[in-house]
C-alpha positions as CSV (number, residue, x, y, z in Angstrom):
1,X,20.9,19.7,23.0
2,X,20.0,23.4,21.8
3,X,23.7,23.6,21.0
4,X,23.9,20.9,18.4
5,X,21.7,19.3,15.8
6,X,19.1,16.6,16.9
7,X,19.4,13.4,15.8
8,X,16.2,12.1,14.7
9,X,14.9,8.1,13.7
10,X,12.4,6.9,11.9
11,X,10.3,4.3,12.6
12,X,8.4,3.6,9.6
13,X,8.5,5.4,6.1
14,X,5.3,4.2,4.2
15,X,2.5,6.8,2.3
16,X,2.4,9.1,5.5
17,X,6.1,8.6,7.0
18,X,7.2,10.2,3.9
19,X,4.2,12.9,2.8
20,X,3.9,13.8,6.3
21,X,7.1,13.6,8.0
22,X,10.1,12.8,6.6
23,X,9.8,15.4,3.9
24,X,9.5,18.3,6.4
25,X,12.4,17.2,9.0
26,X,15.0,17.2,6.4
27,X,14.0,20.5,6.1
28,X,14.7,21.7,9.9
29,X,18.4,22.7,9.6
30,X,17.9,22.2,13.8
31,X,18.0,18.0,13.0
32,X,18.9,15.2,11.2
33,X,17.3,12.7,10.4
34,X,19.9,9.7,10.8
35,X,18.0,6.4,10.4
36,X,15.1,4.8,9.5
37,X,13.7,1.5,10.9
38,X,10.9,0.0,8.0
39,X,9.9,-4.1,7.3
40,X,9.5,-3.0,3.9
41,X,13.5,-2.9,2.9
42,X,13.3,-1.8,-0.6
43,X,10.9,0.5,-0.1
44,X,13.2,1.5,3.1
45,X,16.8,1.9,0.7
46,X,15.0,3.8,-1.8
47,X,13.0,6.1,0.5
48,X,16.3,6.6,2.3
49,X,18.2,7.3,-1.1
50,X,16.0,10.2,-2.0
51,X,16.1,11.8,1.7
52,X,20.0,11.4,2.0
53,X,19.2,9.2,5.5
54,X,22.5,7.5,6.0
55,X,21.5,4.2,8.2
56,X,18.6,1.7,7.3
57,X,17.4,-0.7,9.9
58,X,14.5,-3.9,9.3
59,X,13.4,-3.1,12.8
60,X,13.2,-0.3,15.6
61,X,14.9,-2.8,17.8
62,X,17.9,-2.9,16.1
63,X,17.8,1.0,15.4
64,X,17.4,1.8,19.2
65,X,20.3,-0.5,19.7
66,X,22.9,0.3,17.2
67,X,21.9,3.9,17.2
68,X,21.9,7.4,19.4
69,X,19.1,9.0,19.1
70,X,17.4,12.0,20.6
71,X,14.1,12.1,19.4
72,X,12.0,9.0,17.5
73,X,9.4,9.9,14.6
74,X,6.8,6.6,14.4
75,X,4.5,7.0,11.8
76,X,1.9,3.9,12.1
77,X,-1.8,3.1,12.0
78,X,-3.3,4.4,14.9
79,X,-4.5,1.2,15.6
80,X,-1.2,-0.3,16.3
81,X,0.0,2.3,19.2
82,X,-1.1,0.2,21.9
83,X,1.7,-2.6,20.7
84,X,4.7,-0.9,19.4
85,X,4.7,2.6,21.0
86,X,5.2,1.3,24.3
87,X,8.2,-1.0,23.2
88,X,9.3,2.3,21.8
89,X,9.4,4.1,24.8
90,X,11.0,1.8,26.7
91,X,14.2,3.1,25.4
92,X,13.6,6.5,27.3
93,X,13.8,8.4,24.3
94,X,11.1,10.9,23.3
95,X,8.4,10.0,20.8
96,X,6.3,11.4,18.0
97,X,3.2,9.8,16.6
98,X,0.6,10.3,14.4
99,X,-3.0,11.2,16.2
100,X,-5.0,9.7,18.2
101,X,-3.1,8.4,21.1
102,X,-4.8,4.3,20.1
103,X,-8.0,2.7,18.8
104,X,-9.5,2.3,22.0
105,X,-9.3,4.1,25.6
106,X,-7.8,1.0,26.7
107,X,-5.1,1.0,24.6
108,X,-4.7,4.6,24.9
109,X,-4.6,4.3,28.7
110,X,-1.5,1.8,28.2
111,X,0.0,4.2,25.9
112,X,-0.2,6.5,29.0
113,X,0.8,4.3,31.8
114,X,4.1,3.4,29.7
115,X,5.0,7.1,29.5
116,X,4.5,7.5,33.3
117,X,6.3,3.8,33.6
118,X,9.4,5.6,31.0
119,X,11.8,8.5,32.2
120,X,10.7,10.6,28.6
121,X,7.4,12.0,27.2
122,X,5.3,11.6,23.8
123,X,4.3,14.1,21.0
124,X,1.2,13.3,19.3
125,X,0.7,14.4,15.4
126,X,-2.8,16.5,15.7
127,X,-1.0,19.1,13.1
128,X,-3.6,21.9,13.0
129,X,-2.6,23.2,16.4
130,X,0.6,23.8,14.9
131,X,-0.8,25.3,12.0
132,X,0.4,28.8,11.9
133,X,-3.3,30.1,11.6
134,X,-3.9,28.4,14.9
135,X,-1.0,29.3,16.7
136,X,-1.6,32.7,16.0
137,X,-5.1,32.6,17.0
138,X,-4.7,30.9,20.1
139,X,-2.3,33.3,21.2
140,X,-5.0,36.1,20.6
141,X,-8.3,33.9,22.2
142,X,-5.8,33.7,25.0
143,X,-4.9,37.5,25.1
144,X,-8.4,38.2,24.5
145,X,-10.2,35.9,27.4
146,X,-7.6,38.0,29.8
147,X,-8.5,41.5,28.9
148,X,-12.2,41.1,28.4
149,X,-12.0,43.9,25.8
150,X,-14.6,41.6,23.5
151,X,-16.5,40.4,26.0
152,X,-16.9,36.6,27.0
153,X,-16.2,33.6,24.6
154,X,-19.5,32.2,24.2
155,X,-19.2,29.8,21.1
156,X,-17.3,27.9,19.1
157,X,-17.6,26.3,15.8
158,X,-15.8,23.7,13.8
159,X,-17.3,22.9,9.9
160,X,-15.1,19.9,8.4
161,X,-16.4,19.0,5.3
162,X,-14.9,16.1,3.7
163,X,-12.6,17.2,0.4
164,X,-9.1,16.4,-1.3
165,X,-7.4,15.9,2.1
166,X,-4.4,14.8,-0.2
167,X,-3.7,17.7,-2.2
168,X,-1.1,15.7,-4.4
169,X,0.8,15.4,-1.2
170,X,2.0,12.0,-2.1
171,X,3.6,13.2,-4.9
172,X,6.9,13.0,-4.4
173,X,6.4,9.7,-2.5
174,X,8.5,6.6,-3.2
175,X,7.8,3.0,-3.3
176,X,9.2,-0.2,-3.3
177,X,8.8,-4.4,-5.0
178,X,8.0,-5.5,-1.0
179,X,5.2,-8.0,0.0
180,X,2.8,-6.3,3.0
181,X,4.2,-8.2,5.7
182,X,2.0,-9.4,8.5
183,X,1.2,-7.1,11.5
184,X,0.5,-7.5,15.2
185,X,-2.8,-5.1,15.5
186,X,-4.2,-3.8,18.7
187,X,-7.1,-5.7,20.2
188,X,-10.6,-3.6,20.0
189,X,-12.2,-2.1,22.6
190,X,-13.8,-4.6,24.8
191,X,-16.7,-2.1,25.5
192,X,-18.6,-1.9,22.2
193,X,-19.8,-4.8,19.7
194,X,-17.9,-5.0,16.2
195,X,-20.7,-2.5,14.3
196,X,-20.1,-0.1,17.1
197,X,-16.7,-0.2,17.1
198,X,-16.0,0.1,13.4
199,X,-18.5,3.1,13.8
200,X,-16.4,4.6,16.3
201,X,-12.7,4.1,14.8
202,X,-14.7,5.2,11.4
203,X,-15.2,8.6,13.7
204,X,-12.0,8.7,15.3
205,X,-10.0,8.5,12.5
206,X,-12.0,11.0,10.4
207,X,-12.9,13.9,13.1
208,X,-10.5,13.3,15.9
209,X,-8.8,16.2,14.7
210,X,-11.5,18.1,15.3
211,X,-12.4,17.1,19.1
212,X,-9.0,17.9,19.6
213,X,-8.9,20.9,17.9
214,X,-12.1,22.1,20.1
215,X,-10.3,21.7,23.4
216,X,-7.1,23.5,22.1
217,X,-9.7,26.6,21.3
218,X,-11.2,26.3,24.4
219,X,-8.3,26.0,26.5
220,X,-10.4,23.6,28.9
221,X,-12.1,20.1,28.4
222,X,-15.8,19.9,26.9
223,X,-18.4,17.2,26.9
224,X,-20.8,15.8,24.3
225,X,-24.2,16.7,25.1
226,X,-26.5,16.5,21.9
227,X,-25.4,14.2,18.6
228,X,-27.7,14.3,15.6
229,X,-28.7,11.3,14.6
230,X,-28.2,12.2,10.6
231,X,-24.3,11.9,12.2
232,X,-23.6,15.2,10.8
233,X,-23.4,17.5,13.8
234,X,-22.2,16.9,17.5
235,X,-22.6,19.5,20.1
236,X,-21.0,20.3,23.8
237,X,-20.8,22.6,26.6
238,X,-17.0,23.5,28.4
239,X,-17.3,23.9,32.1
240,X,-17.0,27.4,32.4
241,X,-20.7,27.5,29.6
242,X,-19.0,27.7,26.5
243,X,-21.4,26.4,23.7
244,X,-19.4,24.0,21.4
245,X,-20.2,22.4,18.1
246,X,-18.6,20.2,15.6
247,X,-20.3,20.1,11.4
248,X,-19.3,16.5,10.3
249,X,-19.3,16.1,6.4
250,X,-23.0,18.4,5.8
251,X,-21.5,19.0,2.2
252,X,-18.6,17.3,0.5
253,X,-15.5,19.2,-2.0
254,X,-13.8,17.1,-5.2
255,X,-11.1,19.3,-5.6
256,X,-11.0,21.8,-2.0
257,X,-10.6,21.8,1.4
258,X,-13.4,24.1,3.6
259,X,-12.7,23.2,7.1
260,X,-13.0,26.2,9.3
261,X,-13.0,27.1,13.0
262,X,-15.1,30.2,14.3
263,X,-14.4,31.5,17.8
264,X,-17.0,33.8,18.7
265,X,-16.4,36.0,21.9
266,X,-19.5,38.9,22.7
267,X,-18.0,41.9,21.2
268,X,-16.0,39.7,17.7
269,X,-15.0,36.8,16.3
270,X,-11.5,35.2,15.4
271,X,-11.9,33.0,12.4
272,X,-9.7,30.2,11.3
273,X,-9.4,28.4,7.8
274,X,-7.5,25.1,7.5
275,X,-6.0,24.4,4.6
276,X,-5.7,20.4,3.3
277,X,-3.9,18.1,5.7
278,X,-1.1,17.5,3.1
279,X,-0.8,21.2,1.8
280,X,2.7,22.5,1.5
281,X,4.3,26.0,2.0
282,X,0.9,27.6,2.9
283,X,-0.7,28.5,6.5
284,X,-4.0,28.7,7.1
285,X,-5.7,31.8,7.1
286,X,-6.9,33.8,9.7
287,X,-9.4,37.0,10.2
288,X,-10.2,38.5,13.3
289,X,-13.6,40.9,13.8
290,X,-13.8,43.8,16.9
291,X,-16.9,45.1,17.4
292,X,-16.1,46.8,21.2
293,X,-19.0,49.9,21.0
294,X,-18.9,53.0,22.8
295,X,-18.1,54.3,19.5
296,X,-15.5,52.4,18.4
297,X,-15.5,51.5,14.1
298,X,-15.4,48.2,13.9
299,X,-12.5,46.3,12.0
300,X,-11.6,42.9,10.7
301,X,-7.7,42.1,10.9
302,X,-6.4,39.8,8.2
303,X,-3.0,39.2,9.8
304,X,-0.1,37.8,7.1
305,X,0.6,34.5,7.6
306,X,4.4,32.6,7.2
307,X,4.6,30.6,4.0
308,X,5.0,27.1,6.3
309,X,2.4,24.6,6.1
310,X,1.2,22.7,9.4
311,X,3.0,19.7,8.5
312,X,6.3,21.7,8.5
313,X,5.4,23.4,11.6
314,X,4.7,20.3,13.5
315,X,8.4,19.4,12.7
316,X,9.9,22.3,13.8
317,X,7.8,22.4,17.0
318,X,8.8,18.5,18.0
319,X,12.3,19.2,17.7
320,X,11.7,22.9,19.8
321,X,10.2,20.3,22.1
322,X,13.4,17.8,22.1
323,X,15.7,20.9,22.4
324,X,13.7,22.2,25.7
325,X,12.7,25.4,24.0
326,X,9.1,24.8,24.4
327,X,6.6,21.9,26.0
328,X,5.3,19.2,23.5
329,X,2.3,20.3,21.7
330,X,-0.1,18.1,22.7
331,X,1.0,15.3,25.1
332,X,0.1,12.2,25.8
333,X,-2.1,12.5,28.6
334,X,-3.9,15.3,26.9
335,X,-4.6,13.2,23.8
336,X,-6.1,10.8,26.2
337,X,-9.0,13.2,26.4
338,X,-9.9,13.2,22.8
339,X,-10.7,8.9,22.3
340,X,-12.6,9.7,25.6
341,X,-14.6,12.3,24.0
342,X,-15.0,10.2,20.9
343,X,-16.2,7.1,23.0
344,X,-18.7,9.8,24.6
345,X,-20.0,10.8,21.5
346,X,-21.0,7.6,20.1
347,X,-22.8,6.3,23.3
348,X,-24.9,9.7,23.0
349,X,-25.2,9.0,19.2
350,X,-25.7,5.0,19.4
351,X,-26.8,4.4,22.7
352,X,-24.1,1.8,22.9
């Protein structure tokens, strides 16, 4: 497939289908986008209009039927993944989705076993891990944690403060004169009462990110040990002793976005900023601090960053994925880990 263009379908074209997705794979000269499967059919003519998307399906089982695809984009409530993705998969084609992996760890554990059960694999949509910022910095945490020349990692820090998560990104976003049609919905998790549960999809689908973030930066698994009861700080320990702690919300922005990752090793520091989730044409940024001794100045690196925002990234890095050029970025069975974590937290938080 490296040799040709992929051929990409859409399943579902709504606020985040469009903001998120479709705008950035029309511009990967590697694919094309060749159909689009939405209920919403007025929505789905005019969304395909403005994209140039040739082919317009009411449903992903007449697209999988009529069409041949390499790689399908589904862009649904999280909520619903335990339903349609593994009807999805059943056609043994690869599969993007937005993060997490489900609603519950039941639902995300049948996400998994039809994955296994398929002859393909499944890309979930955590985009700061293909932020440019981050890949670069992982690449030096990683470099760094083999020479030693900083020391140990001891400690890593993730601030989130809510903010304008938008940052006009629906802009250019195009609707339609359909009704909202009626939805099959993933049962909740048969382990916590409704309060709980809404508290813990309220945290999954605000700081999931983050959790999976955490483990990307660590390059290992953590678990929850301390959660303040204010809700505005979790903390964790990795199995090789790394401290870990995620700021929920301690401040708000109107008009910004301040989410930042610190990665503190003994000897320096590699610091990410994320910009908006929606941001366009702009990385994060990144600064790295050395500190080794024995005489050595000390300097802080400020590398130059592409002009690609995460979003676009993400997109290129899928359909690296579909050509074989590189392994998904996070796979299912490693998204599995982060509504674990999550369910974790708010039994340490709730008791529940």
């Amino acid at each position: 497939m490296s040799d040709r263009k992929i051929r990409i379908g859409f399943v579902g074209v709504g606020g985040m289908g469009q903001a998120a997705h479709l705008r950035h794979y029309v511009q990967v000269p590697e694919c094309e986008v060749v159909a689009l499967a939405e209920i919403k059919q007025d929505m789905a003519r005019k969304v395909a209009a403005r994209w140039g998307v040739p082919k317009v399906y009411a449903s992903h089982e007449e697209m999988l039927a009529k069409e041949k695809l390499d790689g399908i984009v589904a862009s649904q409530q999280f909520t619903r993944h335990g339903t349609i993705v593994p009807e999805l998969l059943k056609a043994g084609i690869p599969v993007f989705t937005e993060k997490p992996i489900a609603g519950s760890v039941e639902m995300g554990e049948k996400v998994l076993n039809a994955v296994k059960a398929s002859s393909t694999w499944m890309m979930l949509g955590y985009h700061k891990r293909s932020d440019p910022a981050t890949m670069a910095a992982k690449a030096e945490i990683e470099r760094l944690k083999l020479t030693g020349e900083l020391g140990k990692l001891t400690y890593i820090r993730i601030l989130m403060p809510a903010g304008d998560w938008i940052a006009n990104g629906f802009c250019q976003n195009v609707g339609g004169n359909d009704p909202n049609p009626s939805l099959v919905w993933d049962p909740p998790a048969s382990d916590m009462d409704k309060p709980t549960n809404d508290t813990y999809i309220s945290f999954v689908n605000y700081y999931i990110h983050q959790v999976n973030l955490m483990r990307h930066l660590l390059g290992e698994t953590w678990k929850v040990t301390y959660a303040a009861p204010s809700g505005v700080l979790l903390a964790g320990e990795s199995p090789s002793g790394v401290t870990c702690s995620i700021e929920m919300s301690p401040y708000c922005t109107t008009i910004d976005w301040q989410e930042q990752a610190f990665v503190c090793f003994q000897k320096g520091w590699v610091k990410i900023g994320l910009h908006a989730p929606l941001t366009v044409n702009r990385a994060g940024t990144l600064e790295i601090f050395r500190d080794p001794g024995n005489g050595v100045v000390p300097k802080t690196e400020i590398p130059q960053l592409p002009w690609a925002g995460a979003m676009l990234q993400q997109a290129r890095n899928y359909v690296a994925a579909l050509q074989g050029k590189q392994p998904p970025m996070c796979t299912a069975e490693d998204a599995l880990e982060d509504i674990k974590l999550a369910r974790e937290y708010i039994r340490v938080w709730k008791g529940k």
